[in-house]
Residue frames as qw, qx, qy, qz and C-alpha x, y, z in Angstrom:
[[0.914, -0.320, 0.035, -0.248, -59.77, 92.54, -7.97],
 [0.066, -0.681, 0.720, 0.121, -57.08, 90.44, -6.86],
 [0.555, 0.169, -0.752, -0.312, -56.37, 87.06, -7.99],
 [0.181, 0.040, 0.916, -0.355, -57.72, 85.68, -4.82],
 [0.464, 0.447, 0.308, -0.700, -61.02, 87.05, -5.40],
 [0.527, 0.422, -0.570, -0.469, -60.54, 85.56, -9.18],
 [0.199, 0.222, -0.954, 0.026, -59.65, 82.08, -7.86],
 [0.206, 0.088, 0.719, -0.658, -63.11, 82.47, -5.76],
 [0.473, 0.361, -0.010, -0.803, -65.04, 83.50, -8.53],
 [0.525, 0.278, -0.785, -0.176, -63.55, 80.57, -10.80],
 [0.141, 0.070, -0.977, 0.145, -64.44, 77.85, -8.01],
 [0.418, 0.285, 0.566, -0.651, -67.83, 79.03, -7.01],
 [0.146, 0.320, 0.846, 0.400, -70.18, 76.99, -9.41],
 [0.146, -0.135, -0.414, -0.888, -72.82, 78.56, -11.37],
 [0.407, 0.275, 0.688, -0.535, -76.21, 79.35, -9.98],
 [0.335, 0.338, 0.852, 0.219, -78.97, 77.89, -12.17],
 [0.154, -0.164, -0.510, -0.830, -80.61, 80.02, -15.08],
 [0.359, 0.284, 0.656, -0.601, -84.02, 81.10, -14.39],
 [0.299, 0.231, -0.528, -0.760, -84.96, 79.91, -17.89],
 [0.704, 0.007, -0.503, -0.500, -87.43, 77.46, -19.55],
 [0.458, 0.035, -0.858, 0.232, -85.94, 74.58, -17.18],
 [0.103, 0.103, 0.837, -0.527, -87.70, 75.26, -13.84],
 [0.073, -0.245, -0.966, 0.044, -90.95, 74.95, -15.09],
 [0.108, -0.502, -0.294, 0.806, -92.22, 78.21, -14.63],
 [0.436, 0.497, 0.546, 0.515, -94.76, 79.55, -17.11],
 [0.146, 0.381, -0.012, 0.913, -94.84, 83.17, -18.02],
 [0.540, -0.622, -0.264, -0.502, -98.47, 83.76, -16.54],
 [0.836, -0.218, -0.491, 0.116, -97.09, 81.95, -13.34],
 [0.487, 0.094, -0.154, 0.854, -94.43, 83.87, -12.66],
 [0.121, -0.410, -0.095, -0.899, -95.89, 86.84, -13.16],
 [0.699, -0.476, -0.395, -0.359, -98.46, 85.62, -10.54],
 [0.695, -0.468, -0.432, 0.334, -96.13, 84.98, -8.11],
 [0.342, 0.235, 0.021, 0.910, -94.60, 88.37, -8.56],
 [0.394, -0.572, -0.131, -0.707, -97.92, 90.27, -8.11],
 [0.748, -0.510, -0.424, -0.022, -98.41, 87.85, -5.01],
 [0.714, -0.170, -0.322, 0.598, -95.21, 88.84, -3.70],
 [0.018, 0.442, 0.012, 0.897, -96.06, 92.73, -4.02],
 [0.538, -0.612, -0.194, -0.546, -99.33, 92.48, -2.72],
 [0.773, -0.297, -0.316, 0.464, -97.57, 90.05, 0.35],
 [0.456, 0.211, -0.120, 0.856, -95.34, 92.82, 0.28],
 [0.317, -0.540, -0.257, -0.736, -98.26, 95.64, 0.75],
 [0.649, -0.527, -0.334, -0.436, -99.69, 94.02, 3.22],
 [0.769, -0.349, -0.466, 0.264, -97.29, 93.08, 5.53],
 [0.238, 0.320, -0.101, 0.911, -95.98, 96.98, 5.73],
 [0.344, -0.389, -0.008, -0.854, -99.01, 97.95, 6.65],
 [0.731, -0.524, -0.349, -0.263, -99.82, 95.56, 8.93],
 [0.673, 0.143, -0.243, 0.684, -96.55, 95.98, 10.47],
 [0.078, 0.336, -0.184, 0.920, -96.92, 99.40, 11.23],
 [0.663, -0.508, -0.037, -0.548, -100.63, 99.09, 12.76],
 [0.841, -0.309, -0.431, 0.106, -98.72, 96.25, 14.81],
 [0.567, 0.003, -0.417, 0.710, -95.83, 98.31, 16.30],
 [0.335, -0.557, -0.125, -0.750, -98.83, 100.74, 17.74],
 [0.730, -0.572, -0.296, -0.229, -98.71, 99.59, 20.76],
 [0.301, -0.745, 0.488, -0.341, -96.80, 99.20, 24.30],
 [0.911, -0.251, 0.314, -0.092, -96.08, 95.31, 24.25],
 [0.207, 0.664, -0.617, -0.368, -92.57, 94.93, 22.67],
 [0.493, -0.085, 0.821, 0.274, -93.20, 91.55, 21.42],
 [0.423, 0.864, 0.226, -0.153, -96.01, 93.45, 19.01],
 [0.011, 0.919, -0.251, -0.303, -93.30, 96.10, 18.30],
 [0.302, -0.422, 0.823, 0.229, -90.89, 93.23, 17.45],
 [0.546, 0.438, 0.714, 0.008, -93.16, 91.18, 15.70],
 [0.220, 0.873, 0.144, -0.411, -93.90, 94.92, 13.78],
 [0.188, -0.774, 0.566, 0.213, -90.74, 95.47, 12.96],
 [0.246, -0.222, 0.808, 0.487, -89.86, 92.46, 10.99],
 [0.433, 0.631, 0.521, -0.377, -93.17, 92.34, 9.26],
 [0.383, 0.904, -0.132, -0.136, -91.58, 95.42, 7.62],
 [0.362, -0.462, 0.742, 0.323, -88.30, 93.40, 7.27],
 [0.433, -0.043, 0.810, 0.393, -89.98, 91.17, 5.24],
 [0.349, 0.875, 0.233, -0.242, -91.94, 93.94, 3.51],
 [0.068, -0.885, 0.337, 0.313, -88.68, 95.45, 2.49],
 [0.275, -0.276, 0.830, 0.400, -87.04, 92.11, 1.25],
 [0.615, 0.465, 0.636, -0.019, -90.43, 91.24, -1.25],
 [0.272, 0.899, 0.017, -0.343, -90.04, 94.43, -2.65],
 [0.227, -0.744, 0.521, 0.352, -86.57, 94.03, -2.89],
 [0.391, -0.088, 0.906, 0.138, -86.65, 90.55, -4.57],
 [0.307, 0.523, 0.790, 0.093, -89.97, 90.48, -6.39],
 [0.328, 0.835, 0.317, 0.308, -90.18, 94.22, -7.46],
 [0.525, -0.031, 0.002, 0.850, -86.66, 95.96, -7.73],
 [0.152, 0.430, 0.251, 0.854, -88.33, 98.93, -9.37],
 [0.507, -0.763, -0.351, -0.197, -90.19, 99.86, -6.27],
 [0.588, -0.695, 0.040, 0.412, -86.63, 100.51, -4.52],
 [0.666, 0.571, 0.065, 0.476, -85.21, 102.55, -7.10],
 [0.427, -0.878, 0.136, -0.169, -83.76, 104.78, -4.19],
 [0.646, -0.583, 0.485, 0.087, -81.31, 101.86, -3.08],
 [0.348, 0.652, -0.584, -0.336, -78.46, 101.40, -5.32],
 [0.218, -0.280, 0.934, -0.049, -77.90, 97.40, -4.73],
 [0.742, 0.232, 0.452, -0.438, -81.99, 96.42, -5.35],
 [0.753, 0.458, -0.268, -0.389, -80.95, 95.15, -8.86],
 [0.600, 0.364, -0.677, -0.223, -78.89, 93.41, -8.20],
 [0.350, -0.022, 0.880, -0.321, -80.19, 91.26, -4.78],
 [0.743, 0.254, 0.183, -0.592, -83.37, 91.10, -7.43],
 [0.561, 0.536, -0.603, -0.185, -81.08, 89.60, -10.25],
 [0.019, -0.406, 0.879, -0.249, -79.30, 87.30, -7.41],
 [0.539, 0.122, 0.604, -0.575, -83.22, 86.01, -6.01],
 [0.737, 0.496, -0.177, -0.424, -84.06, 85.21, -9.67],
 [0.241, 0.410, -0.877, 0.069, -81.07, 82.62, -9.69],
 [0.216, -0.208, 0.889, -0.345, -82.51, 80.76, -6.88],
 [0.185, -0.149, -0.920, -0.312, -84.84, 77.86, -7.46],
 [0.617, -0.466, -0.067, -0.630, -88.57, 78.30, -6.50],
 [0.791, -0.361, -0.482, 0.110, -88.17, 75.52, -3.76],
 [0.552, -0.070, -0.273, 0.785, -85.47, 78.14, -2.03],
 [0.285, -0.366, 0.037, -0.885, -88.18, 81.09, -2.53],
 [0.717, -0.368, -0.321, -0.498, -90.84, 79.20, -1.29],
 [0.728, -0.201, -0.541, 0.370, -88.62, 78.12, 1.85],
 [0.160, 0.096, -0.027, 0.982, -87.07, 81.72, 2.42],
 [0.289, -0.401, -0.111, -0.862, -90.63, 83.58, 1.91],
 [0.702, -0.511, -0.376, -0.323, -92.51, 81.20, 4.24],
 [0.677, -0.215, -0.443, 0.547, -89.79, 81.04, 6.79],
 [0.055, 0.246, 0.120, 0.960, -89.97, 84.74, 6.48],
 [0.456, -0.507, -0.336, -0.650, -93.71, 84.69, 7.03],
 [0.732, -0.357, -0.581, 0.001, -93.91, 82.26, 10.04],
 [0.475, 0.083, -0.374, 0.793, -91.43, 83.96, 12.11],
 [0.056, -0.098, 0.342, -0.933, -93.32, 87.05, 13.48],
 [0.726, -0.452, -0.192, -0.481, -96.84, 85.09, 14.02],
 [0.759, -0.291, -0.535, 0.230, -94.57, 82.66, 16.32],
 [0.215, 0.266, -0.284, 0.896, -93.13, 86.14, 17.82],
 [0.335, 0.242, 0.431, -0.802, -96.75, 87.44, 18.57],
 [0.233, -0.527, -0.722, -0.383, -100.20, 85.44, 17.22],
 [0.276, 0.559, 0.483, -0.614, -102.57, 87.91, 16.96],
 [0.407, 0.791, 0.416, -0.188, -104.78, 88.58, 14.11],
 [0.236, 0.833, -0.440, -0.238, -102.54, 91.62, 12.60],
 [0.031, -0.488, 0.826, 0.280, -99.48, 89.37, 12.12],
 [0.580, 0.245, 0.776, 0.017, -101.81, 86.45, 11.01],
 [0.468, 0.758, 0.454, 0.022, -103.45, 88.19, 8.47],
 [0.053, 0.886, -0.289, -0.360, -100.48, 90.20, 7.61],
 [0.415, -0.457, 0.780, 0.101, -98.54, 87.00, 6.80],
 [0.712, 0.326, 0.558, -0.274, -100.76, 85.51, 4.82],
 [0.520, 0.820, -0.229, -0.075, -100.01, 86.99, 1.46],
 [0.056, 0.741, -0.669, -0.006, -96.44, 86.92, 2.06],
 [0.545, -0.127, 0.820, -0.122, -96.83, 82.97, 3.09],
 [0.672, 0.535, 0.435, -0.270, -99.03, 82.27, 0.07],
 [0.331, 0.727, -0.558, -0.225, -96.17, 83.91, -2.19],
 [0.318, -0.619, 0.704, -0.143, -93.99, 80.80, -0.45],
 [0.623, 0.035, 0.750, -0.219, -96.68, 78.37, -0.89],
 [0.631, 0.694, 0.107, -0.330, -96.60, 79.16, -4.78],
 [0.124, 0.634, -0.763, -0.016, -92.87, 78.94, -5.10],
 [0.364, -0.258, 0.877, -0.178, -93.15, 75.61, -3.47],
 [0.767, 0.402, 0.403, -0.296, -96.03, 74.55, -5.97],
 [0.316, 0.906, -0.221, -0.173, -93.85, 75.65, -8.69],
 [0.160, -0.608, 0.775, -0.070, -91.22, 73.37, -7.40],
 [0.635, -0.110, 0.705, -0.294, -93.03, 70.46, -8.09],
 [0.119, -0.120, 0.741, 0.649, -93.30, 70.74, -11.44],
 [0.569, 0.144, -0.099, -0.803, -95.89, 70.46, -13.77],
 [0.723, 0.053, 0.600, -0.337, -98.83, 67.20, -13.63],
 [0.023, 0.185, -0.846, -0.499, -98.13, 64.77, -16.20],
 [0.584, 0.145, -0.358, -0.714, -100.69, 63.41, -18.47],
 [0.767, -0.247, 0.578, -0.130, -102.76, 60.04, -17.49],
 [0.941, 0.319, 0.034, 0.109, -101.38, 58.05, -20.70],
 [0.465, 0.496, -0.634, 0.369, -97.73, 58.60, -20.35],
 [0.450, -0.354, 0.576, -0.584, -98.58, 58.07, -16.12],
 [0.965, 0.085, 0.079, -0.234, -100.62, 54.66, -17.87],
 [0.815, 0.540, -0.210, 0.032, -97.78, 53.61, -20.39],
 [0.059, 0.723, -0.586, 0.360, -95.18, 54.37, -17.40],
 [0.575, -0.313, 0.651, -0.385, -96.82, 52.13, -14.95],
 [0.894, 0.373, -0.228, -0.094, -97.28, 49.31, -18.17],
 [0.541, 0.644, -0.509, 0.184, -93.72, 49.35, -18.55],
 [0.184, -0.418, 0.748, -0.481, -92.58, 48.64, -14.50],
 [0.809, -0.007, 0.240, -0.537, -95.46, 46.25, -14.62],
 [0.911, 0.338, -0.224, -0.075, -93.72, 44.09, -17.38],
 [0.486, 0.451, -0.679, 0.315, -90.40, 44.12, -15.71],
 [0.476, -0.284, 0.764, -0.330, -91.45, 43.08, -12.11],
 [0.918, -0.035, 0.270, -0.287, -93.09, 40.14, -13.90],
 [0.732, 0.548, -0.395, 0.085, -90.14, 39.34, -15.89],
 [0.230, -0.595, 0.646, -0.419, -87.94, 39.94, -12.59],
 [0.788, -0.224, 0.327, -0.472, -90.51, 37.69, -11.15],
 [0.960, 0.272, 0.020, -0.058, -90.63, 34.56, -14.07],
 [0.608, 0.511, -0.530, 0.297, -86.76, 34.80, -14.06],
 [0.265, -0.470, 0.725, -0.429, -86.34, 34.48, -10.44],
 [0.892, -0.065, 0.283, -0.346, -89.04, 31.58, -10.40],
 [0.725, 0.565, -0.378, -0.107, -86.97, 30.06, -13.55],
 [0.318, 0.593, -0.619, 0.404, -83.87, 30.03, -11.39],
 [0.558, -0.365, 0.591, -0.454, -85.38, 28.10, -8.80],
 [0.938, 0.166, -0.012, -0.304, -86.81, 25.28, -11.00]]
């Protein structure tokens, strides 16, 4: 490499760890994984039964379907393209990114070829693959806090607007 390509490496900041921190439990994951296969399943094959036909906005519509067949695999189950030398590591890269960036990505992904052609096939092909999106994006929200720290939180803000309050009132007297 040359030392540009060093100086690039050295300024581009670290993507985030797909560890303990986002929030993600094992079972979860793993849930959104299978979702993203089956998503993955289903939009191939509805894909193909969509580009059967003679209307090229179908055919188009078809056609990325299996685009975004090709990128679930790729992302959500590497070992399904063991053919294409690169799948580990776009899988490794997709793991980096924060479930609010999957769950933007897969559902942009999904939305795109029902606005191309709504019919049925690409509705119900999409689905899965949209549902992957809408899991990432649950995921992203984190996990529901308990009601006694949610009680003991809203105590606490409670005592300081009235303090806020009795010291502004003070400062009038």
């Amino acid at each position: 490499m040359s030392s540009q390509d060093d100086q690039f490496q050295a300024a581009a900041p670290e993507p985030a760890a797909p560890s303990a921190d986002d929030g993600m439990t094992w079972w979860y994951r793993w849930l959104c994984r299978i979702a993203g296969v089956i998503g993955g399943v289903s939009c191939a094959f509805a894909g193909l039964w969509n580009c059967v036909t003679i209307n090229p906005l179908n055919i188009a519509a078809g056609v990325w379907m299996m685009l975004n067949a090709f990128v679930l695999f790729l992302c959500e189950a590497p070992f399904c393209c063991q053919f294409i030398e690169f799948a580990n590591a776009v899988s490794a890269r997709a793991d980096k990114l924060r479930p609010w960036q999957k769950a933007a990505f897969y559902c942009g992904m999904a939305v795109f070829p029902v606005m191309l052609s709504l019919t049925l096939t690409t509705l119900f092909g999409n689905a899965i693959a949209f549902a992957t999106g809408v899991l990432y994006g649950l995921s992203a929200l984190g996990k529901k806090g308990d009601a006694i720290s949610y009680a003991r939180i809203h105590q606490q803000q409670k005592q300081m607007d009235e303090e806020k309050l009795t010291g502004s009132l003070e400062g009038q007297a």
